[in-house]
BALOBA-1460 file (C-alpha; in Angstrom, 3 decimals):
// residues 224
<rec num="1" residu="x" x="81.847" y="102.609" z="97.630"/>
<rec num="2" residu="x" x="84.080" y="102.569" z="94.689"/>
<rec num="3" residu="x" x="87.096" y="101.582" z="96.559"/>
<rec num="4" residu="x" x="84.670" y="98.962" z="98.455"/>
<rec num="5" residu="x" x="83.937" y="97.531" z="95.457"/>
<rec num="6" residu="x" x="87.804" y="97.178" z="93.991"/>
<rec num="7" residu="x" x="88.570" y="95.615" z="97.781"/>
<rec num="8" residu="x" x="85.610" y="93.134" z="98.152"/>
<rec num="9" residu="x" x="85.447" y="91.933" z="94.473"/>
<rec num="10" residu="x" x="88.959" y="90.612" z="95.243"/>
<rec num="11" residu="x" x="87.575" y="88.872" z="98.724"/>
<rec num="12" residu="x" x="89.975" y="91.287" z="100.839"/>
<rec num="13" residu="x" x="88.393" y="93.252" z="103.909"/>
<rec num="14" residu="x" x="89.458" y="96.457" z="105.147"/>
<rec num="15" residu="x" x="89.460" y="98.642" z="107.956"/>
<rec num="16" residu="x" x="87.034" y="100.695" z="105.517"/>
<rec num="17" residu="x" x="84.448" y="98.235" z="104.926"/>
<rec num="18" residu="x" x="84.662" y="97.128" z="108.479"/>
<rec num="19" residu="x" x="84.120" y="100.493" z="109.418"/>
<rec num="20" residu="x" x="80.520" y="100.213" z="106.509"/>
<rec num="21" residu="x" x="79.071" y="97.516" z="107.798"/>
<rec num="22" residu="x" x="79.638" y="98.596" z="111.663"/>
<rec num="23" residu="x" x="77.586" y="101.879" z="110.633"/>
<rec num="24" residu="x" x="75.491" y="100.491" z="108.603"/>
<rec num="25" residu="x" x="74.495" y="97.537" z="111.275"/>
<rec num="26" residu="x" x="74.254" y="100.531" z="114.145"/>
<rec num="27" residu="x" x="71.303" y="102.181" z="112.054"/>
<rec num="28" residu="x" x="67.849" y="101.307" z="113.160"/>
<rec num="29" residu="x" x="65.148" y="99.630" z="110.143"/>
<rec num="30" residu="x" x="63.996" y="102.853" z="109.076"/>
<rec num="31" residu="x" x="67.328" y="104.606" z="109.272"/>
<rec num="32" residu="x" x="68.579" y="101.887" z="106.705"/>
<rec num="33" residu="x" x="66.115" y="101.627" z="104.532"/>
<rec num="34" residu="x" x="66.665" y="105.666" z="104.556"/>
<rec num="35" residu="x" x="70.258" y="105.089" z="104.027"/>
<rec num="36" residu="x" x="69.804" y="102.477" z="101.232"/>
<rec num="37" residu="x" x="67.664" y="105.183" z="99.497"/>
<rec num="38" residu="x" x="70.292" y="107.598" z="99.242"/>
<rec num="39" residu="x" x="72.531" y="105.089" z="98.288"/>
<rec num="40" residu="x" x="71.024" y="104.084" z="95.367"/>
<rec num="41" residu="x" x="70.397" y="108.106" z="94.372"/>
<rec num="42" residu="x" x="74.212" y="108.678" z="95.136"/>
<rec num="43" residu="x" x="75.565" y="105.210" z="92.858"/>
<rec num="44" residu="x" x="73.511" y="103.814" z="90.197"/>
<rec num="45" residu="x" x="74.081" y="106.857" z="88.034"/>
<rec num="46" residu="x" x="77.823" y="106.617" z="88.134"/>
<rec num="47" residu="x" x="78.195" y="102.764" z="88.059"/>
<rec num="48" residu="x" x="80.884" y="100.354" z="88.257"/>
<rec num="49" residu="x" x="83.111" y="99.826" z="91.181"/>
<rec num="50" residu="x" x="80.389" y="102.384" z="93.018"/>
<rec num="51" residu="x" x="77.914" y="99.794" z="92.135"/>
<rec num="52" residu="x" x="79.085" y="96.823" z="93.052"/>
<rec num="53" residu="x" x="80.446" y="98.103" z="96.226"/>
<rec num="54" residu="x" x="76.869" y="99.635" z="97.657"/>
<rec num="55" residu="x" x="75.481" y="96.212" z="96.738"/>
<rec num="56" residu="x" x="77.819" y="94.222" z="98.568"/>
<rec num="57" residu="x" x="77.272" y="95.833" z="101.564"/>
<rec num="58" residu="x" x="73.720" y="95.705" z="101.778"/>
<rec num="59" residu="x" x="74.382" y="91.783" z="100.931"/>
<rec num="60" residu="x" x="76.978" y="91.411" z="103.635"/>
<rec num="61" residu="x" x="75.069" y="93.037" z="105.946"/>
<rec num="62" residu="x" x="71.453" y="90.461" z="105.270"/>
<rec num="63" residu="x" x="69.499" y="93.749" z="104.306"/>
<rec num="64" residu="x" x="66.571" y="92.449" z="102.115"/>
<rec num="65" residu="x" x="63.607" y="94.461" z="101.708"/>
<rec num="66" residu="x" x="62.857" y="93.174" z="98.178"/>
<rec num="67" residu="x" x="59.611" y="95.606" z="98.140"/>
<rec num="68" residu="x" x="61.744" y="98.298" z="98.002"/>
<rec num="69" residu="x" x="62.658" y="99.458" z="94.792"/>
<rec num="70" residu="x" x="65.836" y="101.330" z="95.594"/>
<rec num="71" residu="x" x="67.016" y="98.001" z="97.410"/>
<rec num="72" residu="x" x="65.771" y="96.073" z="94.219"/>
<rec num="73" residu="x" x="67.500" y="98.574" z="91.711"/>
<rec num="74" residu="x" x="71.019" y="98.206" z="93.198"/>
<rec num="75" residu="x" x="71.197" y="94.641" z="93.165"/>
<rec num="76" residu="x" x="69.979" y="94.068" z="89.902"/>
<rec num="77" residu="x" x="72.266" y="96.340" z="88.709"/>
<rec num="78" residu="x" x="75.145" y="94.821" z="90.289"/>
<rec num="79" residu="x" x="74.783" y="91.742" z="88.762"/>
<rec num="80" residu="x" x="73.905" y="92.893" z="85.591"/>
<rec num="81" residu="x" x="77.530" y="94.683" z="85.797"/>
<rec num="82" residu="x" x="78.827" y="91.004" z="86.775"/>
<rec num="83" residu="x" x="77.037" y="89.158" z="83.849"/>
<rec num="84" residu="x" x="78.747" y="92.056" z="81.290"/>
<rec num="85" residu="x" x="81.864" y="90.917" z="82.588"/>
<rec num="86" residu="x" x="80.542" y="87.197" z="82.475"/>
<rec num="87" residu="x" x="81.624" y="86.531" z="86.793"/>
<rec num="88" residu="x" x="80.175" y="82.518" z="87.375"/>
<rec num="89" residu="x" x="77.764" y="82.049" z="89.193"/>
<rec num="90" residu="x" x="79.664" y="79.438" z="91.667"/>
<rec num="91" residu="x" x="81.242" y="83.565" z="92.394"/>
<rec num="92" residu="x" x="77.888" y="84.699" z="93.620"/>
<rec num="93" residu="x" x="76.221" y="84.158" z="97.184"/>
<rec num="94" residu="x" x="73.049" y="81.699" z="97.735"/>
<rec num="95" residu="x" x="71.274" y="84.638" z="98.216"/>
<rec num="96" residu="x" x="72.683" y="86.529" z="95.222"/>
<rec num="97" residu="x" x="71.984" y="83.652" z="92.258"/>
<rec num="98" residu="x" x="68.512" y="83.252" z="93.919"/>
<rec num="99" residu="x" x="67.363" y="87.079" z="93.845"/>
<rec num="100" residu="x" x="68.446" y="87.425" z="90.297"/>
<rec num="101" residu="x" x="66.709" y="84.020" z="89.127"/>
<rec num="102" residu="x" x="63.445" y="85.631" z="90.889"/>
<rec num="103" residu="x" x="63.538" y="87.705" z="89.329"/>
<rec num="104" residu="x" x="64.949" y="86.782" z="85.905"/>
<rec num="105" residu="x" x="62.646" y="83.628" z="85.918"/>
<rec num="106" residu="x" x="63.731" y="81.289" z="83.168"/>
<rec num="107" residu="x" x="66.901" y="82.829" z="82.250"/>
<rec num="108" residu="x" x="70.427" y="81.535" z="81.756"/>
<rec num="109" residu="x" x="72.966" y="83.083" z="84.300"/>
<rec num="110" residu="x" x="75.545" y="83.318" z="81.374"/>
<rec num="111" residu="x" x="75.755" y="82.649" z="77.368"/>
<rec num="112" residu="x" x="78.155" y="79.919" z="76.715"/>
<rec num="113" residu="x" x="81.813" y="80.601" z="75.614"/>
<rec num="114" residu="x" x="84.140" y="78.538" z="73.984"/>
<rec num="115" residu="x" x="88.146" y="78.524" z="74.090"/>
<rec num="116" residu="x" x="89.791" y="78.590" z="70.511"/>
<rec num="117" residu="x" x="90.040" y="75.648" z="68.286"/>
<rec num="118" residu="x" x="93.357" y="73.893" z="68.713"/>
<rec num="119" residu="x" x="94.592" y="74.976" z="65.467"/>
<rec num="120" residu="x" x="93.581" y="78.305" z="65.684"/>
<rec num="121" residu="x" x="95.039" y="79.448" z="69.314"/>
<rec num="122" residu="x" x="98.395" y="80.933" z="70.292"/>
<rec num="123" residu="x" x="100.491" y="79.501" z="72.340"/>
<rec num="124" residu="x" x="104.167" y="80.299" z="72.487"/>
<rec num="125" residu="x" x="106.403" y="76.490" z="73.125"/>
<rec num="126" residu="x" x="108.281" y="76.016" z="76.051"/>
<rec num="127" residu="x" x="111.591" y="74.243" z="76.276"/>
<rec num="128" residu="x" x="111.933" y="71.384" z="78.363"/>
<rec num="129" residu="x" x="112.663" y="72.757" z="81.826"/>
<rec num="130" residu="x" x="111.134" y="76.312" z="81.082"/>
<rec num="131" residu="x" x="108.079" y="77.255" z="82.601"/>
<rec num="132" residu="x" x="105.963" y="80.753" z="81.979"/>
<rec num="133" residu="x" x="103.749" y="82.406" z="84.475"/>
<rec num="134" residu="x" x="99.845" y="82.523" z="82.834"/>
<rec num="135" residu="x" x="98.277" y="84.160" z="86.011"/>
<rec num="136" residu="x" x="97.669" y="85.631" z="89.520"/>
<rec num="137" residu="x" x="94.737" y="85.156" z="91.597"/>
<rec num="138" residu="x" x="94.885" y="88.607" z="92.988"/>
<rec num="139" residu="x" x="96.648" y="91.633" z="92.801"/>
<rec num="140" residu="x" x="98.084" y="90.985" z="96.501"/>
<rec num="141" residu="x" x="102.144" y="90.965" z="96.524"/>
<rec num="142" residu="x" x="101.565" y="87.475" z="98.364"/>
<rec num="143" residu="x" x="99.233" y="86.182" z="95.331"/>
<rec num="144" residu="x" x="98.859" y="82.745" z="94.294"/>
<rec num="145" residu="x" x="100.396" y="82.376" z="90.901"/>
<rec num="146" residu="x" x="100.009" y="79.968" z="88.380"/>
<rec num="147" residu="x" x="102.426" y="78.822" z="85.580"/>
<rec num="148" residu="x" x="103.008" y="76.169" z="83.320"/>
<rec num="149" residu="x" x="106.073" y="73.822" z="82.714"/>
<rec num="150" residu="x" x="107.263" y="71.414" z="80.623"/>
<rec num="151" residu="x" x="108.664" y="69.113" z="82.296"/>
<rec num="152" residu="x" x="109.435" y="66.480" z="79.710"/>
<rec num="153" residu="x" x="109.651" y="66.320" z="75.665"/>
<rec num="154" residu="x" x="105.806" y="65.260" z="76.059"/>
<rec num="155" residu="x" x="104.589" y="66.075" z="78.890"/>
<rec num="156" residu="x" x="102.838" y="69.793" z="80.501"/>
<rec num="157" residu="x" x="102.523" y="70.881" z="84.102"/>
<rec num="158" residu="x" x="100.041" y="73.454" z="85.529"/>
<rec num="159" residu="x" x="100.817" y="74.405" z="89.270"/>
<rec num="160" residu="x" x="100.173" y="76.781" z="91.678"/>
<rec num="161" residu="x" x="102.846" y="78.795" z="93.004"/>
<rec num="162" residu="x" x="101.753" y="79.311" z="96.743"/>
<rec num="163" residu="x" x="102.478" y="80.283" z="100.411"/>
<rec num="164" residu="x" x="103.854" y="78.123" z="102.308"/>
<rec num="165" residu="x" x="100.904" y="78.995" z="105.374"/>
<rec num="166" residu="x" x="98.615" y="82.274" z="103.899"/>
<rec num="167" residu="x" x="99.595" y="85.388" z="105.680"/>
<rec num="168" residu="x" x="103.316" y="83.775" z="106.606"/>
<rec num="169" residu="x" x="105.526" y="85.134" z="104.080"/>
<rec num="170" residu="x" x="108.963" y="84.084" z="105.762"/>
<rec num="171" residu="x" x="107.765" y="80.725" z="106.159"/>
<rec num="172" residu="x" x="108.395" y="81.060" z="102.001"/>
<rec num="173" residu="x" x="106.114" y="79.585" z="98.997"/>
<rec num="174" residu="x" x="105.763" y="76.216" z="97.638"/>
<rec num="175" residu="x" x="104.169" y="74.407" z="94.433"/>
<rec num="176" residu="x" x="101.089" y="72.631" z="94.385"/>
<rec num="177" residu="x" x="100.361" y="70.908" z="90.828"/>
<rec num="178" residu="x" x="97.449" y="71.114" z="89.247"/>
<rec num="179" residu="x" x="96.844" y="69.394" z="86.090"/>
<rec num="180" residu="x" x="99.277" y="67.508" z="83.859"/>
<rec num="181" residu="x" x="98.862" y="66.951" z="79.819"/>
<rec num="182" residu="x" x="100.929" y="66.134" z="77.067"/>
<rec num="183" residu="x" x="100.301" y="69.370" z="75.363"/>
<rec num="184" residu="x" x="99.722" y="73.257" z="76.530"/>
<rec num="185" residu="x" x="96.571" y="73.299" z="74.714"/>
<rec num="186" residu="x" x="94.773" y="71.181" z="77.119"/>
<rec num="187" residu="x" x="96.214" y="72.857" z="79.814"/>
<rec num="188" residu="x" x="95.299" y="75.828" z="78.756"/>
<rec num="189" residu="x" x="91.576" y="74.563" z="78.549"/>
<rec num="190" residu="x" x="91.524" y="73.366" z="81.815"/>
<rec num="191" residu="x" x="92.770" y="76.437" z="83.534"/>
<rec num="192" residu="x" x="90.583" y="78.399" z="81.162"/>
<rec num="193" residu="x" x="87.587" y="76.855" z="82.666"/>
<rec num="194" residu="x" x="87.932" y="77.969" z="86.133"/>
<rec num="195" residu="x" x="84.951" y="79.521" z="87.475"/>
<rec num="196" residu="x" x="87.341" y="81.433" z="90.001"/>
<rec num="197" residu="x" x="88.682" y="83.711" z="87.416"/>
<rec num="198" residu="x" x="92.022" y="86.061" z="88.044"/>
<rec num="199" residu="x" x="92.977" y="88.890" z="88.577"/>
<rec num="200" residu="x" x="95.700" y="88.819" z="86.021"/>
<rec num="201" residu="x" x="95.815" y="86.417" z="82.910"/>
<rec num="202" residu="x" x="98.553" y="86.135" z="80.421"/>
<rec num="203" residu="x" x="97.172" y="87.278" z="76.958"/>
<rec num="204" residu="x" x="97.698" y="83.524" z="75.640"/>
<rec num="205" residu="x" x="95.541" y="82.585" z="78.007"/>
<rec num="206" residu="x" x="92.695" y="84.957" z="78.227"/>
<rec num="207" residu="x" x="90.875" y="83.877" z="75.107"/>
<rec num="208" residu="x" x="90.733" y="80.637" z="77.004"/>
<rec num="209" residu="x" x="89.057" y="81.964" z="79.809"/>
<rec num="210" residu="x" x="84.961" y="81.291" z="80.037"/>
<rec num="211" residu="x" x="84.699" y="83.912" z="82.840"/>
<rec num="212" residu="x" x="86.210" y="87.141" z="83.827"/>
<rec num="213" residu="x" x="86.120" y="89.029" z="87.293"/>
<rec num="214" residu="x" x="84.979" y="92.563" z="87.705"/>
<rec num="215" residu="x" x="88.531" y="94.853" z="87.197"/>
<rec num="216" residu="x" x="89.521" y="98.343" z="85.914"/>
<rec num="217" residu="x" x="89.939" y="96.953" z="82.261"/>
<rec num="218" residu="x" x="86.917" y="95.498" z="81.814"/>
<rec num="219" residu="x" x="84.078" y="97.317" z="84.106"/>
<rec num="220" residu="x" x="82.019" y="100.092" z="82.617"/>
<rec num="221" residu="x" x="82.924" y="103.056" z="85.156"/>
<rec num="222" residu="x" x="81.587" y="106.412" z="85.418"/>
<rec num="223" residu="x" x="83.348" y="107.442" z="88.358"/>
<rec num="224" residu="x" x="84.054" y="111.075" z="89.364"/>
C-alpha cells in the first residue's frame, strides 16, 4: 500500500495496483468488507503513503459501505493526510469532496494561503534570453517541466516544456506558453495558484504555492 500510494498520488498505474484492484474486485461482498477490515487494522497505525494508498483503492474500486467504520476510518484519514499537506480539492474525486463534506458538514476544505508580498519575496533576475526551470509535474524522466524566461527587457514568459505526443519520446518535446507578464512576480503568482500542484518546485517558488501534493518531504510517515 505504501508504494500504491507514492504511484497513484502521482496519477501513474502499475502492474501492482492493477494486480489490487483485480483481487480486490474478484472478492465476493463479505470477503471485502473482511478484507477492508484488515486493511484498516494493518494501515491506519502506520500512516502516510500506507494510508493513502489503502484508500485509493477502495475508491477506485466504488467500495462504499459508509456504515462501516473501518471503511469510514480510512477515508477520513486519508484526506485528513491530504488537507495537512493542503492537496485542492479540484485534486479529489466527486465522490471523495462529497464523503468528507458529509461528513465535515459546514467546513472549509482548506484555510486560505497567501503568496509573499511583492516586496518581501525572492526572486533571483533573469537576463534577457535566460530562462530558469521552477518545476516538474512529476517525478517521471518524461515530466512536463515548467520554466520561466525573459524574453524582453520588460517582458516574462511561463511555459511548459512538453512532449511532443505523451508516451513518444523520439518524436522529441516542445513549448507550450503559459502566461506572459512584465515582471516574475506575477508570474510567479499565477503559477503559484495552480490547484494541480508538482512534484518538484524551485525553492523561489514554493512559498508561492497555495497547495502542495502528498510527497516524501512533506507526508507524516510511519512506515516500517
Amino acid at each position: 500500500m505504501v508504494e500504491r500510494g507514492r504511484i497513484r498520488s502521482e496519477g501513474f498505474k502499475s502492474e501492482l495496483t492493477d494486480a489490487q484492484d483485480r483481487h480486490f474486485l474478484s472478492l465476493s461482498q463479505r470477503e471485502q468488507e473482511e478484507y477492508v477490515d484488515a486493511l484498516a487494522e494493518a494501515v491506519l497505525p502506520l500512516g502516510g503513503w500506507a494510508v493513502i494508498g489503502a484508500a485509493d483503492l477502495l475508491v477506485r474500486a466504488v467500495f462504499e459501505p459508509e456504515d462501516r467504520p473501518s471503511y469510514v476510518s480510512l477515508l477520513l484519514a486519508d484526506l485528513e493526510l491530504k488537507r495537512a499537506v493542503r492537496v485542492s480539492d479540484i485534486a479529489l474525486s466527486i465522490y471523495e469532496a462529497e464523503f468528507w463534506q458529509r461528513h465535515n458538514p459546514g467546513r472549509e476544505w482548506l484555510e486560505p494561503k497567501y503568496p509573499p508580498a511583492r516586496d518581501e519575496a525572492r526572486i533571483s533576475p533573469l537576463a534577457v534570453g535566460e530562462e530558469r526551470e521552477v518545476g516538474r509535474h512529476t517525478s517521471a524522466p518524461t515530466s512536463n517541466l515548467v520554466f520561466v524566461r525573459r524574453t524582453a527587457e520588460d517582458r516574462y514568459l511561463a511555459f511548459v516544456d512538453q512532449e511532443v505526443e505523451r508516451g513518444e519520446p523520439a518524436k522529441g518535446r516542445v513549448e507550450a506558453p503559459m502566461r506572459e507578464a512584465d515582471n516574475l512576480y506575477d508570474l510567479f503568482v499565477f503559477l503559484g495558484e495552480s490547484p494541480l500542484a508538482n512534484f518538484w518546485n524551485h525553492e523561489e517558488l514554493e512559498p508561492f504555492c497555495i497547495y502542495d501534493r502528498p510527497r516524501d518531504s512533506n507526508l507524516p510517515n510511519r512506515d516500517p
